[in-house]
RODO-2510 file (C-alpha; in nm, 4 decimals, decimal comma):
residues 332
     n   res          X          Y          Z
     1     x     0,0000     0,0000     0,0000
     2     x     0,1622     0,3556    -0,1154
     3     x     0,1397     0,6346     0,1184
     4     x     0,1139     0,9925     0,0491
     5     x     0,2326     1,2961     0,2196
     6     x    -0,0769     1,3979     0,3834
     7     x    -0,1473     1,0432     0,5411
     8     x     0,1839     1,0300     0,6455
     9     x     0,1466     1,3245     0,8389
    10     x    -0,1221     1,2236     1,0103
    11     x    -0,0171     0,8514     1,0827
    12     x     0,3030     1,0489     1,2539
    13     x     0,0326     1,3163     1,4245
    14     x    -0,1635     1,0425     1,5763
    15     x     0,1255     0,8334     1,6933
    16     x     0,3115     1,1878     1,8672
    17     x    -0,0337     1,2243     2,0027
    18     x    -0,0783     0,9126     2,1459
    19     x     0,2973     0,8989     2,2880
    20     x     0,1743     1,2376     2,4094
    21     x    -0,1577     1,1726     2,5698
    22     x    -0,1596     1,1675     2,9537
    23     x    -0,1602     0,8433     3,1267
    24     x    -0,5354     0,9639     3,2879
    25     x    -0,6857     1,0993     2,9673
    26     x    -0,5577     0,6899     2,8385
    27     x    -0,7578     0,5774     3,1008
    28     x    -1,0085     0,7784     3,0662
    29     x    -1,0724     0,6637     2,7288
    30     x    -1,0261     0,2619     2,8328
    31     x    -1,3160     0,3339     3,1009
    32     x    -1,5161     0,4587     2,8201
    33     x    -1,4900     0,1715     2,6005
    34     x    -1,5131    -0,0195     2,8707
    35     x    -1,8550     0,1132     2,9640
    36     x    -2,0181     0,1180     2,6482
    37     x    -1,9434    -0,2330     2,5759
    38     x    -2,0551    -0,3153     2,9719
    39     x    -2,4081    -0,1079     2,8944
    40     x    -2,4047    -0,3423     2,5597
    41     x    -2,3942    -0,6760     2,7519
    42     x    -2,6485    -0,5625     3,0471
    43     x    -2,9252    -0,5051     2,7767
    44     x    -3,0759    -0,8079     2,7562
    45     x    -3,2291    -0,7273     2,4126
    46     x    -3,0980    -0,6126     2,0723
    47     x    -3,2073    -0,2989     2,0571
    48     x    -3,2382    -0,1129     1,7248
    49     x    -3,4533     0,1007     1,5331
    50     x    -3,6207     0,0203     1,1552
    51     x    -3,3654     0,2829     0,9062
    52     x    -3,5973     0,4545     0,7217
    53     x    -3,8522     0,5126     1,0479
    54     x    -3,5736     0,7892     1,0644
    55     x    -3,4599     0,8927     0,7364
    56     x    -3,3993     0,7479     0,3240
    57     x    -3,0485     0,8366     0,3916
    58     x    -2,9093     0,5370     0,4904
    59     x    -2,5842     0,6839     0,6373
    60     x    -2,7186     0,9396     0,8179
    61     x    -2,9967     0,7083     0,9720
    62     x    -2,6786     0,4807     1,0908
    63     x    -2,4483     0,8489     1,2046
    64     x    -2,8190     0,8675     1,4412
    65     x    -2,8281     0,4848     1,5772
    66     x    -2,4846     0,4082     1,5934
    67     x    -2,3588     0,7879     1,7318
    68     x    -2,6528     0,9477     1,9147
    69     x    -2,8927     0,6362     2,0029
    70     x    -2,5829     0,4205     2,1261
    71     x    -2,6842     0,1073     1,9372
    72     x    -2,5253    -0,1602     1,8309
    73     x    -2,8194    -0,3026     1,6305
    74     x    -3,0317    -0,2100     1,3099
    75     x    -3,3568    -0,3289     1,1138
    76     x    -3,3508    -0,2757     0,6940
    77     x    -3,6691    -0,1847     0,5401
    78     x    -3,6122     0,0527     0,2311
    79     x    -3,2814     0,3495     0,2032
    80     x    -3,2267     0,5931    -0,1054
    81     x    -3,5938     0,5121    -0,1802
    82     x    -3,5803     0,1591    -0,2447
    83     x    -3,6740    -0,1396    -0,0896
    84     x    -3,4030    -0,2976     0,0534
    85     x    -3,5261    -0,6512    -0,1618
    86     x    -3,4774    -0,3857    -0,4744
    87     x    -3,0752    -0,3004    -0,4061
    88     x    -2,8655    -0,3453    -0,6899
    89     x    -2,5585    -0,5216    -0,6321
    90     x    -2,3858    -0,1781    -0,5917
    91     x    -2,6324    -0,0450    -0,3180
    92     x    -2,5701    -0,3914    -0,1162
    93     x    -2,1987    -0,3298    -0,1036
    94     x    -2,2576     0,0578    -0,0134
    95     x    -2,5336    -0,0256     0,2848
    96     x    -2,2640    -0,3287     0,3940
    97     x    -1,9462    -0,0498     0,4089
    98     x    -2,1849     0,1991     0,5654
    99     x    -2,2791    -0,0711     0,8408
   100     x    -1,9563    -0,1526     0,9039
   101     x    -1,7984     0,2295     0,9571
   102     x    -2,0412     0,3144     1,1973
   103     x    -2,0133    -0,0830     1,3824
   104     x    -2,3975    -0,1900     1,3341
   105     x    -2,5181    -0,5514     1,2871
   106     x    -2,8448    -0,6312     1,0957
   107     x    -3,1127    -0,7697     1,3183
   108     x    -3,3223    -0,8655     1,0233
   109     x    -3,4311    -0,8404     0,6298
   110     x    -3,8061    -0,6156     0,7325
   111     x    -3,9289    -0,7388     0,4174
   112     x    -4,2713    -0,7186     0,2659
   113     x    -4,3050    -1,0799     0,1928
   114     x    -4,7076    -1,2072     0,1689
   115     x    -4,8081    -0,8700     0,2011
   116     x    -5,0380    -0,8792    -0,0896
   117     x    -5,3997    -1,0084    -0,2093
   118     x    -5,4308    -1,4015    -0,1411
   119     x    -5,4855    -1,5462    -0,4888
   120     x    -5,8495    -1,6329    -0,5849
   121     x    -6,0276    -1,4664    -0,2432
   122     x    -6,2408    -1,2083    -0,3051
   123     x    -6,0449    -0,8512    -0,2742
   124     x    -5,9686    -0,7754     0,0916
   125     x    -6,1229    -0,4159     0,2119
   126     x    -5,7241    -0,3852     0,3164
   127     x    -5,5986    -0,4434    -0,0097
   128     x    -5,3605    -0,1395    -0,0431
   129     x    -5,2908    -0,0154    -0,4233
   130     x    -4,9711     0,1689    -0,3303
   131     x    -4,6152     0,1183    -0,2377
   132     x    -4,5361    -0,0260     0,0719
   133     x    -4,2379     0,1093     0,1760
   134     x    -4,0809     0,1560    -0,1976
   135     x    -4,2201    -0,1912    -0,2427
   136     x    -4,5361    -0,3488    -0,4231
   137     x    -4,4888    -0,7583    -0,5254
   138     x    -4,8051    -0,9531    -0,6384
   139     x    -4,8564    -1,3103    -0,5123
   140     x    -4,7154    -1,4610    -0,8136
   141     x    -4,3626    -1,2807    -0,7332
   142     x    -4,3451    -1,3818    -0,3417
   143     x    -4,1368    -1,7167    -0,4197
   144     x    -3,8751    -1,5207    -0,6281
   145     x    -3,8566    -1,2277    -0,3724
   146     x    -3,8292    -1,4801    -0,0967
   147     x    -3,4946    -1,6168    -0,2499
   148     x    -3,3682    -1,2886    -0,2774
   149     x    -3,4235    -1,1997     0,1107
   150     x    -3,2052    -1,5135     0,1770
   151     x    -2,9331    -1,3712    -0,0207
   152     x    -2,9945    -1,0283     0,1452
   153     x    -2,9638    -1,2484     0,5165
   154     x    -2,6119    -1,3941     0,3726
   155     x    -2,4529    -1,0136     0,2361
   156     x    -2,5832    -0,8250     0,5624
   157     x    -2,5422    -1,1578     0,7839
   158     x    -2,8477    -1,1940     0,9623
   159     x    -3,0596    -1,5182     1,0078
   160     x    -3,3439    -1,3282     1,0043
   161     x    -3,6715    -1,2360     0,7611
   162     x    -3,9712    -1,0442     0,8189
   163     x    -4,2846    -1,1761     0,6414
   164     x    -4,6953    -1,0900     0,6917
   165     x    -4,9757    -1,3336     0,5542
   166     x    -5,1764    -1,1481     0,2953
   167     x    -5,4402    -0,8513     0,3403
   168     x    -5,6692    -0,9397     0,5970
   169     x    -6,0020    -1,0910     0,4592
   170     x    -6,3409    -1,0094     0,5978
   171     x    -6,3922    -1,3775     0,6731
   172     x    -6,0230    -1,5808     0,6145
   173     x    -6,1048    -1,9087     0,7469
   174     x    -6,2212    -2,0737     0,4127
   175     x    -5,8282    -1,9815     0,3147
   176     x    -5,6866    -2,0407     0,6008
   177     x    -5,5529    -2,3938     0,5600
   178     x    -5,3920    -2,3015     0,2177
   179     x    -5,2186    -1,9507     0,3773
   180     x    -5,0667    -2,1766     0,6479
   181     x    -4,9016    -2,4260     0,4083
   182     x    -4,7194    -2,1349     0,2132
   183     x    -4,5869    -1,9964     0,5099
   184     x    -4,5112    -2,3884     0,6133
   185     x    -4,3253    -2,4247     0,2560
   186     x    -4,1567    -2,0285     0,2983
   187     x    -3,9953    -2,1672     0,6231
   188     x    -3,9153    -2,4772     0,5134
   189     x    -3,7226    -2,3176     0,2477
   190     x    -3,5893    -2,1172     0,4578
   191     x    -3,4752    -2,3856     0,7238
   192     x    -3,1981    -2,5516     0,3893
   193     x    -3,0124    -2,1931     0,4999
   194     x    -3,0602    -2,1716     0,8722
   195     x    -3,2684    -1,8404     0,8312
   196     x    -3,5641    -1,7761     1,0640
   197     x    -3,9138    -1,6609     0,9388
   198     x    -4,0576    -1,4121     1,1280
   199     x    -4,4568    -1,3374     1,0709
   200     x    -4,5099    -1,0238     1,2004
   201     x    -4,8609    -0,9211     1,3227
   202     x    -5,0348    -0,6949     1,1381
   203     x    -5,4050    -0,5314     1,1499
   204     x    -5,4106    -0,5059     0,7594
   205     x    -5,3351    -0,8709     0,7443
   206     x    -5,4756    -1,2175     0,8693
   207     x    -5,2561    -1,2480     1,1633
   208     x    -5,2973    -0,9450     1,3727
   209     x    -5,3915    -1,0102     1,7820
   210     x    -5,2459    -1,2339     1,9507
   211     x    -5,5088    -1,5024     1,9772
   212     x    -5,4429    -1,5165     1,5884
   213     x    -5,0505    -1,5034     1,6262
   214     x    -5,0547    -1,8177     1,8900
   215     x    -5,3348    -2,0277     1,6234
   216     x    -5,0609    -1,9570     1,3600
   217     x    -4,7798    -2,0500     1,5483
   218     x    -4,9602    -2,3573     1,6718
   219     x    -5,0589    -2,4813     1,2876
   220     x    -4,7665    -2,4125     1,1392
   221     x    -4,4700    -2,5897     1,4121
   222     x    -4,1603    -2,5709     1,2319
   223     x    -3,9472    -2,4236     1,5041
   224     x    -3,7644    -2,1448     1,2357
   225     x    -4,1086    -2,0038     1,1880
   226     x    -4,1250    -1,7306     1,4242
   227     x    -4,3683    -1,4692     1,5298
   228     x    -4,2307    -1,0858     1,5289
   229     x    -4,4284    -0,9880     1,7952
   230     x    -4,5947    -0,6786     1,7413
   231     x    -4,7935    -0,4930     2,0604
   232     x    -4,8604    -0,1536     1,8994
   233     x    -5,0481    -0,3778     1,5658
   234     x    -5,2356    -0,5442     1,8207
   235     x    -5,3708    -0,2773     2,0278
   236     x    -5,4574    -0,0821     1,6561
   237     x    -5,6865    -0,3140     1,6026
   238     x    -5,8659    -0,3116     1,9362
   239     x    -5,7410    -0,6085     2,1198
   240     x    -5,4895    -0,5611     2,4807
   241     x    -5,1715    -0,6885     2,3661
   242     x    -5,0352    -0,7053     2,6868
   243     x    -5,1121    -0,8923     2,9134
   244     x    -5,4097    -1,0799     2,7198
   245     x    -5,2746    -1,1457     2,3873
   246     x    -4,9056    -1,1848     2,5239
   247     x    -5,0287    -1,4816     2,7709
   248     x    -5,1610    -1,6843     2,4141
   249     x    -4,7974    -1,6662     2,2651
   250     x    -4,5741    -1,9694     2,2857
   251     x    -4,2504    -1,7126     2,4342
   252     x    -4,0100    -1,9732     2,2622
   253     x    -4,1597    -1,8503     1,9183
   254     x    -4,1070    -1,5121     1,9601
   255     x    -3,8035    -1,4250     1,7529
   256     x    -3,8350    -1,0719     1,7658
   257     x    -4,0543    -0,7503     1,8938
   258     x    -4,1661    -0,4359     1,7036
   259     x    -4,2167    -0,1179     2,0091
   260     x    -4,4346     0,1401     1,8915
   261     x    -4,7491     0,2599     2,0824
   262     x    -5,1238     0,3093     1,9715
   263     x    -5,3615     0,6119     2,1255
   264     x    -5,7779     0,6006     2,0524
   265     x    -5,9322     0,8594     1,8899
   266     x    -6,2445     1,0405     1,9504
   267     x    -6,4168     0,8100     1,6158
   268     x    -6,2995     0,4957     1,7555
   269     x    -5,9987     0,4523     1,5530
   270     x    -5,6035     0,4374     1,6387
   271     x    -5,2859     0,6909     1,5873
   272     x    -4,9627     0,5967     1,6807
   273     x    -4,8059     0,7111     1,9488
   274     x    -4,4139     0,7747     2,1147
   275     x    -4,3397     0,4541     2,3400
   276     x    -4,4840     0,5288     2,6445
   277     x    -4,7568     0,7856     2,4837
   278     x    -4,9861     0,5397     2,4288
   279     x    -5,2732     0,2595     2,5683
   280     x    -4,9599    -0,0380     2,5263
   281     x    -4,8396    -0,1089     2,8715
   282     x    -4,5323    -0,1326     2,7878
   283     x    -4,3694    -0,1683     3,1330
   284     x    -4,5087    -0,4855     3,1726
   285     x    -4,4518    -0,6383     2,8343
   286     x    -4,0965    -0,5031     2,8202
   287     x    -4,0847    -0,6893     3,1505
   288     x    -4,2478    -1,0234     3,0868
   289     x    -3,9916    -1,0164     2,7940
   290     x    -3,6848    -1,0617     2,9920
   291     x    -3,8436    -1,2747     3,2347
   292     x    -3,9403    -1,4970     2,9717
   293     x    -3,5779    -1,5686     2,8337
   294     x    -3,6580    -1,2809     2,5326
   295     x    -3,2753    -1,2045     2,3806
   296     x    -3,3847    -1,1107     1,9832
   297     x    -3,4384    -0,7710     1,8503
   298     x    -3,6262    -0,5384     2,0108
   299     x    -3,6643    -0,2463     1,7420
   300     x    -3,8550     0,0493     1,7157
   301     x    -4,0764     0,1394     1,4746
   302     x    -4,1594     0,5035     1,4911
   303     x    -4,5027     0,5215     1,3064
   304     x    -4,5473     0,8586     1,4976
   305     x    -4,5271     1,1778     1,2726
   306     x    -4,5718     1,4372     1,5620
   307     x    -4,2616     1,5387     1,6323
   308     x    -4,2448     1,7419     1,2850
   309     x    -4,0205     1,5071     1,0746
   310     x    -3,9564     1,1309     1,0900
   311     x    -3,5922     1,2066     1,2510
   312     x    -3,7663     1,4300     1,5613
   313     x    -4,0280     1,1707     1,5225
   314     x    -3,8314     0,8990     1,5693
   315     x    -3,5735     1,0244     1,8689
   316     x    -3,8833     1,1582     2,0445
   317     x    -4,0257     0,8175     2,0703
   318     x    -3,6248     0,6460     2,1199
   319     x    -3,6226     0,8498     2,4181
   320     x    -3,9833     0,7195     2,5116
   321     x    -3,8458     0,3726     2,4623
   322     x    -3,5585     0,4170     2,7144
   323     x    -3,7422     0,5824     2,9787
   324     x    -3,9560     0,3091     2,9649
   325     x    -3,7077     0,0494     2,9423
   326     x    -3,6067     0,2118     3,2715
   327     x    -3,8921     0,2124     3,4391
   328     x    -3,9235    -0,1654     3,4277
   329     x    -3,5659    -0,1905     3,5445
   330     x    -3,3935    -0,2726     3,2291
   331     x    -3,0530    -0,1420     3,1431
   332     x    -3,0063    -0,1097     2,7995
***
């Protein structure tokens, strides 16, 4: 490797500087290291925020985690307005330097895998016509994206994907059988690579409490199919996730947690919430979580818009998180 003047230089300015430094300010700096990576062990979870929650600059978003949220953990969705199942071979190379300068790991691929119409039931009232997330697949391209979220899991190194089970139908038990063996076959699949399904609960889509989550779980038992437990979905849709719907769930299939929170509104609907804004007693699930052996990803997922951009948004409610996460006596 050639070296020029001006690296040189500095290569010689950081080695006078460290012969330099006082033996306190050395210490000083060892007790710092030594802290953060104490503070990283205590928390029992991975903690991490979704990227784009904060911004479609994918650097920036990790400058926020890695610098100002103290994180050692992330959760792709979509960056530079694209889905992260949409990267060219280019992009994946740029995300994987950016991830490594600023010393995140990937908790999972948040993927929109089965988030479409189920073929030949009649159109769901939840059937959405847009993007999600820089992302629209029909059902006849969910086998082909699924092989490309286990190549994403190998070049970001993660054992992890996100999936959903179709927009929710007004009455899904005559497809119910026939949803369960796709996911059955998606985690088989995914079981030849040692990747983990996650089905995340969603109130657009079939599996959305928690009473549906643990009926899932129980009909499909391949132990890589996982449920993404998410409290803030639940509670959306009208049902208490915690403790009610959390007492259903198998805690061995939970393979990792979205944290956002839900407020009612005056015409008996939802809006999100900061963590700890909301109806989602989030003390006690946070709680029950480490008492019940919990060590995946616990990641936020903003939602909230009311802090006047989806950055303030998103460190309003990351603050929310970690006073909460205090309050139940969790380090992290």
């Amino acid at each position: 490797m050639g070296y020029t003047r001006r690296t040189l230089l500095a290569g010689l300015g950081l080695a006078g500087l460290g012969a330099a430094m006082p033996r306190l300010v050395k210490k000083a700096v060892a007790s710092s290291l030594t802290e953060s990576l104490a503070a990283e062990n205590a928390c029992p979870f991975r903690l991490a925020v979704i990227n784009d929650e904060i911004t479609q600059d994918f650097e920036k978003a990790c400058q926020i985690v890695s610098g100002d949220f103290r994180l050692h953990w992330i959760e792709l969705r979509s960056m530079w307005n694209k889905n992260v199942t949409e990267l060219d071979a280019k992009q994946i190379a740029d995300v994987r330097t950016i991830l490594d300068e600023h010393k995140l790991r990937v908790t999972d691929i948040a993927s929109p895998l089965f988030k479409t119409d189920w073929p030949g039931a009649p159109r769901s009232s939840q059937s959405e016509t847009r993007d999600q997330f820089h992302a629209s697949f029909d059902a006849s391209a969910q086998d082909k994206l699924l092989e490309r979220c286990i190549l994403l899991c190998k070049s970001f190194n993660t054992d992890r994907i996100r999936c959903f089970d179709f927009w929710r139908l007004d009455d899904p038990k005559p497809y119910r059988a026939a949803m369960n063996a796709k996911l059955q076959q998606a985690a088989e699949r995914c079981a030849k690579d040692n990747i983990i399904l996650l089905l995340e609960n969603e109130m657009s889509c079939n599996t959305a409490t928690g009473e549906e989550s643990a009926a899932v779980l129980k009909a499909i038992p391949n132990k890589n199919f996982m449920l993404n437990w998410d409290p803030g979905n639940a509670a959306a849709l009208g049902s208490t996730p915690y403790p009610t719907g959390y007492d259903m769930l198998p805690k061995d299939r939970i393979g990792h947690c979205h944290c956002k929170d839900v407020v009612t509104t005056p015409d008996y609907k939802y809006d999100w919430a900061p963590v700890g804004g909301g109806i989602v007693n989030w003390v006690g699930q946070l709680q029950a979580l480490q008492r019940d052996g919990f060590r995946y990803g616990l990641s936020l997922e903003t939602h909230w818009h009311g802090g006047g951009s989806p950055e303030a948004s998103t460190r309003i409610s990351m603050e929310g998180l970690k006073k909460t996460l205090a309050k139940a006596g969790i380090s992290c």
